[in-house]
ZAMARGU-4260 file (C-alpha; in steps of 0.2 Angstrom, whole numbers, plus 5000, padded with zeros to 4 digits):
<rodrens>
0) 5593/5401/5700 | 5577/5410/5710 | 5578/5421/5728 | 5564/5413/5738 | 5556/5431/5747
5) 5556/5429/5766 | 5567/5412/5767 | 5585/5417/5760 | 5596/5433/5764 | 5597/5446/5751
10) 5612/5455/5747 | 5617/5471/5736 | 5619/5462/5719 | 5603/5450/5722 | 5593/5465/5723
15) 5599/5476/5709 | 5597/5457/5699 | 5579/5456/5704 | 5578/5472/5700 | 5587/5469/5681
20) 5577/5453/5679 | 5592/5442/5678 | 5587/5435/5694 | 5570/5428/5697 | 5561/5429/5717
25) 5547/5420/5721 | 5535/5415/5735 | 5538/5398/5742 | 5528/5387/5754 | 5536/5392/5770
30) 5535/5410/5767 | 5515/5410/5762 | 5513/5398/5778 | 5523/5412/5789 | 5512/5426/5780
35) 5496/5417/5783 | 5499/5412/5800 | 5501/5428/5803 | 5487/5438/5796 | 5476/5426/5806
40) 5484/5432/5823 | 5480/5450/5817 | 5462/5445/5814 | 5459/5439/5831 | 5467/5455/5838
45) 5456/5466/5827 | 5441/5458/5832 | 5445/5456/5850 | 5442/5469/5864 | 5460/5473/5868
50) 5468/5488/5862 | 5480/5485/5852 | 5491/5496/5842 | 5487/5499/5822 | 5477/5484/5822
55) 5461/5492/5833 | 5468/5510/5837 | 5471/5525/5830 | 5490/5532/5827 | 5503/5541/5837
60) 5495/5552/5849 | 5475/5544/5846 | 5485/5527/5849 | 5472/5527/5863 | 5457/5529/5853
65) 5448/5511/5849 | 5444/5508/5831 | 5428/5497/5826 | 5428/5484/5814 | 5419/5493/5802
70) 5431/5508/5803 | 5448/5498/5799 | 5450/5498/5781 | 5444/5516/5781 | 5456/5520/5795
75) 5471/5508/5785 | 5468/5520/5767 | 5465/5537/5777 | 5483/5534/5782 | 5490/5531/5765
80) 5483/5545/5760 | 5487/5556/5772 | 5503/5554/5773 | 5506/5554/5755 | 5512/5572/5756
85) 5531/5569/5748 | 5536/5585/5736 | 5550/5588/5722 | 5555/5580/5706 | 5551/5559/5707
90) 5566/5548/5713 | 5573/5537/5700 | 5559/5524/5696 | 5574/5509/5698 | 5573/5516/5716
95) 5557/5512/5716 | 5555/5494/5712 | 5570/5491/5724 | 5559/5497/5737 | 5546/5487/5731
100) 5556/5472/5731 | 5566/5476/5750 | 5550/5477/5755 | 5539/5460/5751 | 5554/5452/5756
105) 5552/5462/5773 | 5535/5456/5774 | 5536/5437/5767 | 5545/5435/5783 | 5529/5434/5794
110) 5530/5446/5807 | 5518/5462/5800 | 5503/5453/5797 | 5495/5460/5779 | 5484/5446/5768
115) 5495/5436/5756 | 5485/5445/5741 | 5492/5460/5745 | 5510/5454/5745 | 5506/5448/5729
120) 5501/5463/5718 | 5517/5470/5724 | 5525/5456/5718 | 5511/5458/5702 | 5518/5476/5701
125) 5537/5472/5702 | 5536/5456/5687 | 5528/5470/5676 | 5538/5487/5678 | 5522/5495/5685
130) 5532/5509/5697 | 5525/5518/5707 | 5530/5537/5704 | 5537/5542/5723 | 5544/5561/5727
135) 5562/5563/5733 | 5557/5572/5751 | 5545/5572/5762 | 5550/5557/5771 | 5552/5562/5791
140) 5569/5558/5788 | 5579/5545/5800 | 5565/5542/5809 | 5556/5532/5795 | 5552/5531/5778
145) 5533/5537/5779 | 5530/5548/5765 | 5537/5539/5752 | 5532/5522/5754 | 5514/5532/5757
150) 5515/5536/5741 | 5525/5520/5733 | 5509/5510/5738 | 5496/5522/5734 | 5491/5512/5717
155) 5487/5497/5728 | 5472/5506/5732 | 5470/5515/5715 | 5477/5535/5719 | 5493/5538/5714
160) 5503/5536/5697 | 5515/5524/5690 | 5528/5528/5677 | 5526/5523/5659 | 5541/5525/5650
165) 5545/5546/5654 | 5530/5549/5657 | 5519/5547/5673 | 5501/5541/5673 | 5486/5539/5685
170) 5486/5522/5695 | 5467/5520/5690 | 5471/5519/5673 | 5485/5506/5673 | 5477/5495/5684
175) 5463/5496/5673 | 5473/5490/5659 | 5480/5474/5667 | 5465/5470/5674 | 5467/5473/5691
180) 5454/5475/5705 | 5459/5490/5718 | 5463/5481/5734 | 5454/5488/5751 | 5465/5490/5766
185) 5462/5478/5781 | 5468/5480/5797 | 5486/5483/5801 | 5489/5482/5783 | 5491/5502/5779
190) 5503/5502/5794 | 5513/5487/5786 | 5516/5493/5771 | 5521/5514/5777 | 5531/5507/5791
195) 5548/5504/5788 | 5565/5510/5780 | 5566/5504/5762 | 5567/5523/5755 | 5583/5525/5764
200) 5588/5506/5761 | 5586/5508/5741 | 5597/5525/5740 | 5610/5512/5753 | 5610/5501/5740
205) 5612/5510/5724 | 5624/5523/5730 | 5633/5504/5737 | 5633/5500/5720 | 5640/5516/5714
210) 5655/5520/5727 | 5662/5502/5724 | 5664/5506/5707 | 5672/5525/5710 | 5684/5514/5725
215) 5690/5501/5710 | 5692/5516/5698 | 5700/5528/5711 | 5714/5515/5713 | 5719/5513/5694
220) 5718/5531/5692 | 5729/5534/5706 | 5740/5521/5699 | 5740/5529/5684 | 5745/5547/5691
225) 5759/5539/5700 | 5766/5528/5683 | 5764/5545/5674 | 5773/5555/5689 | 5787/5543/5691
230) 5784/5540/5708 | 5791/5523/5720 | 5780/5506/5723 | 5789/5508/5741 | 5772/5516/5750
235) 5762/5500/5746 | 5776/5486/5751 | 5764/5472/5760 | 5776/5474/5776 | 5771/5491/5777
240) 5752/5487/5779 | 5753/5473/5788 | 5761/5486/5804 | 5743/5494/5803 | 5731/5481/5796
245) 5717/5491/5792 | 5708/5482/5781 | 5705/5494/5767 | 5722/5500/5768 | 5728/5482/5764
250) 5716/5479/5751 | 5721/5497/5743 | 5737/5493/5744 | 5737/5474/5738 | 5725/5481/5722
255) 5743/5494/5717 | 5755/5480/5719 | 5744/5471/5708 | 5743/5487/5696 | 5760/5489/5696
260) 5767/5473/5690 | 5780/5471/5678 | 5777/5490/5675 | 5794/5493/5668 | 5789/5513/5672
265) 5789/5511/5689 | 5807/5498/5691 | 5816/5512/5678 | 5819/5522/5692 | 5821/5513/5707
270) 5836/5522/5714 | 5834/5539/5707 | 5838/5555/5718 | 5819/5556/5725 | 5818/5553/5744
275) 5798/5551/5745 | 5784/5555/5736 | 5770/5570/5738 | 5757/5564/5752 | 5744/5562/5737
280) 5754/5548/5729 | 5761/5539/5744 | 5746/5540/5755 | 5732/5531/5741 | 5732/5515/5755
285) 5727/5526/5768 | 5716/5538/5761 | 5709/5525/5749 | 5708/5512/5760 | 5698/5522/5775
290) 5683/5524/5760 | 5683/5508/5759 | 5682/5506/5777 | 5665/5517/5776 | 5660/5506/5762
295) 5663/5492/5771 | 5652/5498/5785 | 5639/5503/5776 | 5639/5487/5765 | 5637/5477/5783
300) 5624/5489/5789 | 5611/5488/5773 | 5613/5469/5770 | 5606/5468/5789 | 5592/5479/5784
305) 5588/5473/5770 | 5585/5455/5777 | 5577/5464/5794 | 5558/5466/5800 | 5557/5485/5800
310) 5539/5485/5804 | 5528/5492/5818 | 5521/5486/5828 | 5528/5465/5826 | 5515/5452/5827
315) 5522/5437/5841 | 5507/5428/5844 | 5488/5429/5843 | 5489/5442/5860 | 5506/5450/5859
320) 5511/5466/5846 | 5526/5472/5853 | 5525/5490/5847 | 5544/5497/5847 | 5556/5508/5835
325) 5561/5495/5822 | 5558/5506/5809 | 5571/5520/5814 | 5584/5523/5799 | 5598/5528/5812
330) 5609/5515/5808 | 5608/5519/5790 | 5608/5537/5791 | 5622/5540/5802 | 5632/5528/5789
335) 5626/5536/5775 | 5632/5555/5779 | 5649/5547/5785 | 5650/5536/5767 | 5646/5554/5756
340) 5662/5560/5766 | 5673/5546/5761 | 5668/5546/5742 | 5670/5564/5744 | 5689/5562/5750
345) 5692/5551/5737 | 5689/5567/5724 | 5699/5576/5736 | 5713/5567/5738 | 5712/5564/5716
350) 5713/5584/5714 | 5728/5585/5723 | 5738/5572/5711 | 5729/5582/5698 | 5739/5598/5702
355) 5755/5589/5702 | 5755/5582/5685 | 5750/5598/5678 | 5764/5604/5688 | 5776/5595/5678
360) 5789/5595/5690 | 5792/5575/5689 | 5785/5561/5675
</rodrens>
């Protein structure tokens, strides 16, 4: 099976297989016509006499400056370069190639306007483990991934450094090794490539990856805790949920039921003495079930993003760049902070069933 870039929707698990290698992306012919067709209309805007926003003018406050032809590439690699300011110890270089990869399918969709051969040696640098060595701050935050992709794309234009195994190296000297010619900037492309929100999007992902696991492993722990407490099956009863049908509550509580089949543990004391049992034991669904509720959210919001446009400005025509906020990380961000406070809750509420088995008042 192969992901076609730009024409099918990527998911969590697509990604991290790309990623792998288990799953193999490609260019097709519908994607390289929607690049192409593209980068023609930003050639006539850059030629033409109308201002026009990172194509033929200068950035944020100079947005009103005019840029010759003969200035763009210059202009394109200036920005790279001086934006490239990121600082602290390199994100995980698996973090780095799913950037890479959230971001040619970005592009292959048709809307940012850079050369087909630049899509290319990212996709060149992806197929070879050549990642790029990016810091883990200096982005301007929510408002945009900036500095690292800055520095993420850096080798295209021979600065930078890529990893090699621990170590990190000058981009000069690997692309020298594979044979590869540094690729001048042309217009808009500098812009298209530190434009967007695939620094926030890759940590989505992966920490996706990462709290769906800790959500499984939560529930056969708590599971665990309440077979080795003695505790009742009552709290997850399928009647119970369906009164408040949060979803995660459901699911949390379908995944115990599951658990504790045939447990002869749990049906040993069915009718003993004990009214109810501590809030850490009989509330998992709840407490359980609102992290996956975050997860959830987050899950919906990333997979949007990673198969969005998160460019700016957007190529519509040969005379119209809509120059908007698409690359804002908001709706990431905000879901991010409230998804580190779920898998927080979910040590919390862990802790608590922790002291009573130390306890050893019941099990």
């Amino acid at each position: 099976m192969t992901f076609k870039y730009g024409i099918e929707q990527l998911t969590v698990s697509k990604v991290i297989a790309i990623a792998n290698g288990s799953l193999q992306a490609e260019l097709t012919s519908q994607s390289i016509a929607a690049v192409q067709a593209c980068r023609k209309k930003v050639e006539k805007m850059a030629s033409g006499t109308a201002a026009v926003y990172g194509i033929n003018t200068g950035f944020g406050p100079l947005c009103d400056v005019q840029i010759t032809p003969a200035e763009t590439s210059t202009l394109q690699k200036n920005l790279l370069i001086t934006h490239a300011v990121g600082v602290g110890k390199n994100i995980d270089k698996q973090l780095s190639k799913i950037m890479m990869i959230c971001k040619v399918h970005a592009l292959c969709q048709g809307y940012s306007g850079v050369r087909l051969e630049l899509i290319e040696r990212i996709i060149y640098f992806i197929e070879h483990d050549l990642l790029p060595a990016v810091p883990e701050q200096g982005s301007v935050g929510a408002s945009g991934d900036l500095a690292p992709l800055s520095h993420l794309f850096l080798p295209i234009i021979g600065e930078g450094e890529f990893w090699v195994g621990t170590e990190i190296v000058p981009a000069k000297e690997i692309l020298a090794a594979h044979q590869l010619a540094i690729l001048p900037l042309a217009a808009k492309e500098g812009l298209g490539l530190i434009n967007g929100t695939q620094f926030i999007l890759a940590h989505s992902i992966t920490g996706l990856l990462k709290m769906e696991y800790l959500l499984d492993l939560a529930d056969v722990s708590g599971a665990m805790s309440i077979e080795g407490y003695k505790g009742s099956s009552s709290p997850f009863r399928e009647e119970l949920h369906r009164i408040r049908p949060f979803k995660g509550s459901i699911k949390v509580a379908e995944r115990m039921r599951n658990l504790f089949k045939d447990s002869q543990n749990i049906t040993s004391h069915e009718n003993c003495e004990r009214v109810q049992d501590p809030y850490s034991m009989r509330c998992i669904p709840q407490v359980h079930g609102a992290s996956r509720n975050a997860y959830s959210h987050l899950l919906e919001l990333a997979e949007i993003e990673m198969n969005s446009v998160t460019d700016n400005p957007i190529i519509l025509s040969d005379t119209e760049a809509i120059s908007g906020g698409n690359f804002h990380g908001q709706p990431l961000a905000m879901a991010l902070d409230y998804c580190s406070i779920a898998a927080s809750e979910l040590g919390n509420i862990a802790d608590r069933r922790c002291y009573l088995l130390l306890e050893g008042k019941y099990g």
